[in-house]
Each structure stands twice: as C-alpha cells, then as structure tokens.
N, C-alpha and C positions, 0 to 999 in steps of 0.2 A: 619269425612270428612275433618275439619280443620286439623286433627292431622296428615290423610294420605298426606297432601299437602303440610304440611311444610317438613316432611320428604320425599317428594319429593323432592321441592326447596332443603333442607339442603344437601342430595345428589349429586345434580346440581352442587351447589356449592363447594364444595369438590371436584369435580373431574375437572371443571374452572380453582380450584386454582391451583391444582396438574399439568393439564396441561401447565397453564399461570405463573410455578416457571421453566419450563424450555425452554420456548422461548426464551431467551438471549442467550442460547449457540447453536441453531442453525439457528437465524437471521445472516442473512448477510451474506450465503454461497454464493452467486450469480455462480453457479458454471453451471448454463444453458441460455440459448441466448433465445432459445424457444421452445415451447413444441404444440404438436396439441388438439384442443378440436374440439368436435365432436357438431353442430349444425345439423336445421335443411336443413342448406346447404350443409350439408356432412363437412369431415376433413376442420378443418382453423389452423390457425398459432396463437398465441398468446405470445407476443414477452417480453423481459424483462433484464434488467439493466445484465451485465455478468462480471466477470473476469478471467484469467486465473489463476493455482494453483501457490502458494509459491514455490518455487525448491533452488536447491545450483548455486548462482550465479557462483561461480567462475568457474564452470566447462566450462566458457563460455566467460572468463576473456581474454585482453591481456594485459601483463605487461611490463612497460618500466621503467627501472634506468637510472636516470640523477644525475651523471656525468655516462655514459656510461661504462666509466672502474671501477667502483667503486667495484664491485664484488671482492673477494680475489682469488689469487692463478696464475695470471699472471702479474709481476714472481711470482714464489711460495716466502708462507713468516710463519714465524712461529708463532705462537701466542699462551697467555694462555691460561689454561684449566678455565673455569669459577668455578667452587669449588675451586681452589687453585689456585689464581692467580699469585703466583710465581713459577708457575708451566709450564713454557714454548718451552717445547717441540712439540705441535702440531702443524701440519702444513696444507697447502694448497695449493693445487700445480692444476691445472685448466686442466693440462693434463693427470690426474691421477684420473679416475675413484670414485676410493673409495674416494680421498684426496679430489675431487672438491666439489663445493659447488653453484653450479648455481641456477639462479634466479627461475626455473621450482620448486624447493623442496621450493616452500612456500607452493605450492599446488598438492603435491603428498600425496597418502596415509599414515592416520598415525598411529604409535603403532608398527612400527619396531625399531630393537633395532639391532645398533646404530639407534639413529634418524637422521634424515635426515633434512638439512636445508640450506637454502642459507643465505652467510656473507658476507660480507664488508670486506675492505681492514683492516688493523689498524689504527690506531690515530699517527702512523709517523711522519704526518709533524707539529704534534701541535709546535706550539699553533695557527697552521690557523686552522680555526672550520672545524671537519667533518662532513659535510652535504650532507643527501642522499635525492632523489625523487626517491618515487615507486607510478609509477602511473597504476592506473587497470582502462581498457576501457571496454565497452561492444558492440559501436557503437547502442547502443540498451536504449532507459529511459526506468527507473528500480525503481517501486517501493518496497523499503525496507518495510520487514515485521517481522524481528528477529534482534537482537543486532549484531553488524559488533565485531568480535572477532579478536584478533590477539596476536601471543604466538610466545614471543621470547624467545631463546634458550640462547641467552646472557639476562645481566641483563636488565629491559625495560629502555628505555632510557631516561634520566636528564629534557628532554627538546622534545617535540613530537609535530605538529600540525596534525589534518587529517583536509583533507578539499574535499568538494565536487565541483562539477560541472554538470551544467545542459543545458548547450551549449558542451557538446564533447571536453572539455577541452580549450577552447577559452578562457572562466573565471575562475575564483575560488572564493568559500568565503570558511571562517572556520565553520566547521564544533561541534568541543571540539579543545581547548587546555589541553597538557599534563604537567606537571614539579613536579621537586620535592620542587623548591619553586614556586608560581607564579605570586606573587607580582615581585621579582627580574628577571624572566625569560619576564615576558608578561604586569608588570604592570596590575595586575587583583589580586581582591580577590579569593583565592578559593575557590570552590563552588561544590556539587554534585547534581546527579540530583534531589535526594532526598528534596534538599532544592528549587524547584520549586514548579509550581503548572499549573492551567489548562490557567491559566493570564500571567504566565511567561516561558512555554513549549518552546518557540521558542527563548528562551536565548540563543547566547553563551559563554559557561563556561570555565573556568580554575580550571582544577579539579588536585588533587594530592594526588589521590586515587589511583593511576596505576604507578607511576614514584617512584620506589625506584631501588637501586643498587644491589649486590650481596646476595640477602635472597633467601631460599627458599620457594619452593610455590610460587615464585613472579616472574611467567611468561607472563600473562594473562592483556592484555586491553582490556577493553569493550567501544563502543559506543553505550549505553545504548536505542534501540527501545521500546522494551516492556514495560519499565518503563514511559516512555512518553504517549505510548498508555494506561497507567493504569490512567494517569488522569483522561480520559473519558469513559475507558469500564471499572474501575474498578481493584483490587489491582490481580483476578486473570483471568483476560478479559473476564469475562462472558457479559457483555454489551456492546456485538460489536454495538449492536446498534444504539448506543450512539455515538461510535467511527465513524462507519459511517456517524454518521445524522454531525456530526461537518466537517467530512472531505470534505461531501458533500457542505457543505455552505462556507465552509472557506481556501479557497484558497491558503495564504499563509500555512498554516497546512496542504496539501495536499505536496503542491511544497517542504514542510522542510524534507518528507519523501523520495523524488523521486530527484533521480540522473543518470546522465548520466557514469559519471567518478567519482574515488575514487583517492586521493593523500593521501598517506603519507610521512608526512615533518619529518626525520629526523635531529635534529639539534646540540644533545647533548649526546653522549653515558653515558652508566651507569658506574659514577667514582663509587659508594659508598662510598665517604668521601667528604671533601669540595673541597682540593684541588687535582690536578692532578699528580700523580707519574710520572716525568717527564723522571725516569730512568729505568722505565719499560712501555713506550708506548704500545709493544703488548699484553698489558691487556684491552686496547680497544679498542671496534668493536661493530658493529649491527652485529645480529644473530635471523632469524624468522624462525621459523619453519611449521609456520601455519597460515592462513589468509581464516577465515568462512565471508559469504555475502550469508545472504539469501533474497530470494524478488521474485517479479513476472513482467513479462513483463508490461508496462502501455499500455493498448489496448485503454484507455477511456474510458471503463465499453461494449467494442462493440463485446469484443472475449472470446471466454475459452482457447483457444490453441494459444500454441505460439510455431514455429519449428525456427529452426537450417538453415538456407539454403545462399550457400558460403559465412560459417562461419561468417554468423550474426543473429541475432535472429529477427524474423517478426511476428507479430499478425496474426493469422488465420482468419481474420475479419468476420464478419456476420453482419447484422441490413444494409445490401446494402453498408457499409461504405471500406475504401482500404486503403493501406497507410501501412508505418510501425508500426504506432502507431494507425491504424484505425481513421486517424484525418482528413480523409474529404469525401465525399458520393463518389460514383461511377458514372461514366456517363452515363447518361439518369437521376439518381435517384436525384436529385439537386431540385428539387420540393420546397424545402425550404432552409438555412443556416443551413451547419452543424454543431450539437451540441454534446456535451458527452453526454452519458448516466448518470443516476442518481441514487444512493439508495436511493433515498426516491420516495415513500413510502415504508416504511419496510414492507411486507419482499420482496418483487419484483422487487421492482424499478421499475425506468421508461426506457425506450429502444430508443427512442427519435432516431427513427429510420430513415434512410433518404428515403424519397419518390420518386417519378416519377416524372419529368420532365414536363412540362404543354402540350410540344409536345409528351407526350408519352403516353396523360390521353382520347383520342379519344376513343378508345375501353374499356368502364367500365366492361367486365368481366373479364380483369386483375386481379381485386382486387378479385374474388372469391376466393382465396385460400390465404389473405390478412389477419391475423386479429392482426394488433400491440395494445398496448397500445393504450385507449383513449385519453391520453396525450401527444402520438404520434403522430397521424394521427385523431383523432376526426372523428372515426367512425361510424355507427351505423350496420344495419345487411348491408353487404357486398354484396347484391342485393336491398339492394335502394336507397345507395348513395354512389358516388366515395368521395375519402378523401376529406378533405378542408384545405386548400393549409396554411401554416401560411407566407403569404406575403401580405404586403399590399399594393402592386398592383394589386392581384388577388381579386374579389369583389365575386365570384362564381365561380362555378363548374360543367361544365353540367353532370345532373344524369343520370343515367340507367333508372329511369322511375320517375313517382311526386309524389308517395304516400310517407306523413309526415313520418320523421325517429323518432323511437324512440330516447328518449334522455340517457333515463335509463330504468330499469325492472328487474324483479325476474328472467328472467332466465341467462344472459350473463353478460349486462349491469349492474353490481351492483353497486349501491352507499359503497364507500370503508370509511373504518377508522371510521364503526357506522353511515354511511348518511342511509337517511331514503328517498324513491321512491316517489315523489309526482306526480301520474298521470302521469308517465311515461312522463314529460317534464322538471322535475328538481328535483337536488340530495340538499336536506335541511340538511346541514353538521354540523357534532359540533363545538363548539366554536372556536375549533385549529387551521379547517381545512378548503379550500377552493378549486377552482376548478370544472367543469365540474362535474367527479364523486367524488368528497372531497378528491382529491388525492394529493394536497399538504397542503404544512403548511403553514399556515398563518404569522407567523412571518418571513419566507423565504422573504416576500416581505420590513422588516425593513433593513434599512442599517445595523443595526450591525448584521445581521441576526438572527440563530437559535442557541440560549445557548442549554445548557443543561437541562435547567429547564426545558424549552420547549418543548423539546424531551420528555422528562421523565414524563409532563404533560399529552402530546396528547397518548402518548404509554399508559398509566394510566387507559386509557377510554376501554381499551382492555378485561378484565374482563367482564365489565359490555356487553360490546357489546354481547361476546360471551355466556353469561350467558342468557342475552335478546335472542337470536335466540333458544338457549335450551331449553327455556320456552314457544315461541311461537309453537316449534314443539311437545310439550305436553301439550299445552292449558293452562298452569298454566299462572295467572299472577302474579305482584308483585303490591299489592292494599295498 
C-alpha cells in the first residue's frame, strides 16, 4: 500500500517538474485581452493584461536628414570606391536613376546586387566637421523588443551618437555613444554592454566595439536590446517572467525601452588612419544600407492590435479604454482613474479595466455579461453585486439584490498564487503574496519595489502548488 503511494507521488512529481521546466518560455505571451467562461449565468467575460505582437518598425518609419541637402548627387560628384580608395571614379548624380542614392534605400529590400543605399555628400569642405541627422519618427511610442541594427555600406563612422526621444522629438537624450576612441571623442571610458549588469542596465555607454575604418566584415552597429533583457530573463530569454515582473515595477526600465523617435548623430566618417588625406577628400562619406527597428505599439498592456490608419499607427483598444496609446477610459466608463494594465500576476496579468460611470450604474444587469479581473472591478457572481467603485468618495454601490457576495470559492473565485479559500470570505495567501484573491506581491508595496529575488521566490512556490492540487485530486497526501 505504502509502496503503491509513493509511486504514485513520485509519478506526480515527475511530470510537475517536466511541466514546471517549461513555463518560462511561455509566460508572458499576453497576446489575448479576454476570453469567455461559461457560469451558471450563461457566457461572461473574463478580462486580462494584453499586448500587441513585435513587427518591423521601420515599415512604418518617416525619415528626415538635417542638413536637408546633405544627400549626394546634387550636383553630381564623384567619390571612392570603399575597397580601394584611390579608386575614384564613381559617381552620383541625383537625376540618374541607377547613379542616385536617396534617403528611401536605407529601407528597401535587401540582397540585391548592386546593393542599394543612400550617401552623403563627401568630406569637401574639411576641415569643417561633416555632420548628419537621420531622424526616424513614428508619431506613434514604440516599445523596443530586438537590437536597433544599422549596416553601413561605407566604413562605420569615427564618431556616432544615436539618441532617443519620448516626446516626438521635442527632446533628446543619448542613447550609446559610438568612436574609435572614446576618451578623446566623448571624454568616456569605453565600455560594452557586457560589462554591465542588472544595477547598471540603464548606463550610457561609449562603446568601440562598432567604429572602425576600412575592414571588412565591419559594417554592422548594434544597439544591443536583447543583451539587456538577458540580465533579467536570462542569457537565452527563457525567463520572461522575470523580465516582465522588473518591467512591471520599474518604471524607469520600462521608459529606457520605449521611444517615440530615433536620431542618428553622425559626426565623424570612417578615415581608417589617424589623420585625414587632405588630398583625396572623396574617400569620405556616410554610406547605409540598412536600418532594422523592431518593437510593438505601447497600448499600455490594454490592446493586441495595432493598425495603420492615415499613416500613423493606433492601438485597437479594448478593457473600455481609447486613445492612441489606449491611455484613458472611454466616456461613460470613468467609474475610476485610469490605469495601465499589469503582468503581474504571471501568467495573466491584471486588466485594470476601466468601469462605468456612477450615472451609468442605475441598471445593475449591465454587468451580466461583465466578468473582469478581481483586481479590476472587485467582483463577486455578476447577479449579486454591481462593481465597487475604487474612489474614495463613493462609500457604496446600490446592488441588484442583498444576498452576501462571495469573496472566494472552488469554482470561479479562486485564491491565486497557492491562497487557500477560508469560508468562502477570505483568500489566506502565502508569505509573497497579498491582495483580495493573493493576486499581488507583497514587495510591490516597498519603495525599492520587486528584485529579482523576489519574483523568483514567489514563482518558486509554483511546484509545490501544483503538485498540492494533484494530490488532492487522487486523495494522496503528503504526511
């Protein structure tokens, strides 16, 4: 009898663990707003934290060079070839098809041959500095979710900043510094990203890992996404989790990801030596060929879809909220102050959806076909009490009828993150976790918020939880 029960258990377990080694790689899709469950009210709503998918920014980009003439080929002018650069017969001529070189070929298709790319004027008038702005707008915040790549066809350039914006270009800060020295370019030690960590993420750096002259193979700058997200999901992002529960609490880590507008500060073309051949200037120029930006609309956690409509990109809102960025309720539904949505609790999130109005809450079978998050609206079954308001001028809420609302229960109401149903009037939570149904974290409430450790604590209890329910459904206990 003992021998068939622990082979039971040891069973149980084995396939807990097998389930519980691949929950990292699919926490934190949030890729649904909300989905219907069936009571015995008939169909309800049950609502939850969303984003929309990653796509190719730039299909979506507009780009502007300051100084406006800066482009090559009017007049046309002849310049070297970059393998041999006394090699100066090629030219650029603006009214000549094949010979142009406009600013659209950063972001045309690539892998034809010739390649195709837009350049700069030459380095003429040195020794005044030649300096470009290529600025990419989207009129649209964009959360970054891949490495910002850019492939120049000339050598990468001496001296680079990129810098972002989160006001539509109103402001700027830097984003990386680029040189081939960066003590003498920028007054900065250089640094990669490598030599950070999850304390120092939001560094910026002078890196000179990308700024060399005429080599090959040396086309390519990166502004490194994914290596930043590996602090906290991990070296090959299996721990979105993670990623999420920080980005959720930590605000400035959120805003370091999301940008309105992209600048790049060219300031220094690629000499490859120290000093400048003063007698063959058309050996320099900017030359890009390519310019990747991948990310997703910022909805606020309130959309999956984001469309195209004259030529700017809009959130497809849901959770009652509008806006471009889904950042304030709809009218009537103002019931409360609008807030984002939330990943935590993993895997759901919170939907922190906007409500009804106080003039709009007369008729409580509205809510019949109502069923948000707890954390949302603090509901119980959707026939015996209208929401309850989170304002503290409202003191109540007249109901549908008086019978006591459940708080929790086995069948809707469940206590989340391992709470345990006390009499159906309170959720007894574990150590982590806090909340109505144990739906948040307890450290969420410390100023420095939720580390890592944290997260990786309260997720920890996750095993056990599920191991506990498979035991209860086969009467085994653990004695």
């Amino acid at each position: 009898m003992y021998l068939s029960r622990f082979l039971s258990l040891h069973t149980l377990w084995v396939t807990v663990s097998s389930v519980m080694q691949h929950y990292p790689s699919v926490w934190g899709h949030y890729d649904v707003c909300k989905t219907q469950i069936y009571t015995e009210e008939g169909k309800v709503w049950d609502y939850m934290a969303c984003q929309p998918e990653a796509r190719d920014m730039i299909k979506y980009v507009k780009v502007t060079l300051d100084p406006p003439d800066i482009t090559c080929g009017d007049p046309p002018e002849t310049f070297c070839a970059m393998g041999n650069p006394y090699m100066c017969n090629n030219e650029c001529d603006a009214s000549t098809q094949e010979l142009a070189h406009p600013p659209e070929l950063m972001f045309d298709l690539e892998g034809r041959h010739p390649s195709t790319f837009w350049q700069s004027t030459t380095w003429k008038d040195y020794p005044k500095p030649l300096h470009v702005n290529i600025t990419l707008s989207w009129n649209k915040t964009i959360e970054l979710t891949d490495n910002i790549v850019i492939t120049f066809e000339s050598g990468r350039p001496d001296q680079m900043i990129l810098e972002k914006s989160l006001d539509y270009g109103r402001t700027w800060q830097p984003y990386q510094y680029y040189a081939t020295d960066c003590l003498d370019a920028f007054h900065m030690d250089p640094k990669s990203v490598r030599d950070l960590s999850q304390h120092t993420v939001l560094e910026i750096i002078c890196t000179e890992e990308y700024s060399t002259g005429y080599m090959t193979n040396s086309k390519i700058i990166h502004f490194e996404i994914k290596d930043r997200f590996a602090f906290f999901a991990g070296p090959r992002l299996h721990n979105m989790a993670s990623l999420y529960g920080q980005l959720d609490t930590t605000k400035k880590l959120r805003d370091f990801f999301t940008i309105t507008d992209l600048r790049i500060r060219l300031l220094r073309p690629a000499t490859g030596e120290i000093y400048v051949d003063e007698q063959h200037l058309a050996r320099y120029f900017y030359a890009i060929s390519d310019i990747r930006v991948y990310g997703r609309c910022k909805c606020n956690l309130h959309a999956t879809g984001c469309k195209e409509e004259n030529k700017r990109l809009l959130c497809e809102c849901e959770h009652n909220t509008t806006g471009p960025d889904c950042g304030k309720c709809k009218k009537n539904y103002q019931g409360r102050p609008w807030s984002p949505g939330s990943y935590l609790p993993i895997p759901k999130g919170t939907a922190n959806i906007c409500i009804p109005s106080i003039s709009s809450i007369g008729n409580p079978p509205k809510f019949d076909r109502i069923w948000p998050n707890i954390s949302s609206l603090e509901v119980s079954k959707p026939n015996q009490v209208a929401p309850k308001l989170a304002m503290s001028t409202v003191s109540s809420v007249q109901v549908a009828n008086h019978k006591r609302a459940n708080v929790c229960d086995n069948e809707l109401l469940h206590c989340q993150n391992g709470g345990t149903c006390i009499n159906n009037v309170r959720c007894q939570c574990p150590p982590a976790y806090t909340g109505i149904l144990c739906e948040k974290l307890k450290c969420e409430r410390d100023p420095g918020g939720c580390g890592q450790n944290s997260a990786q604590g309260a997720m920890s209890h996750g095993p056990l939880v599920l191991l506990t329910a498979l035991l209860g459904a086969t009467g085994l206990c653990i004695c």
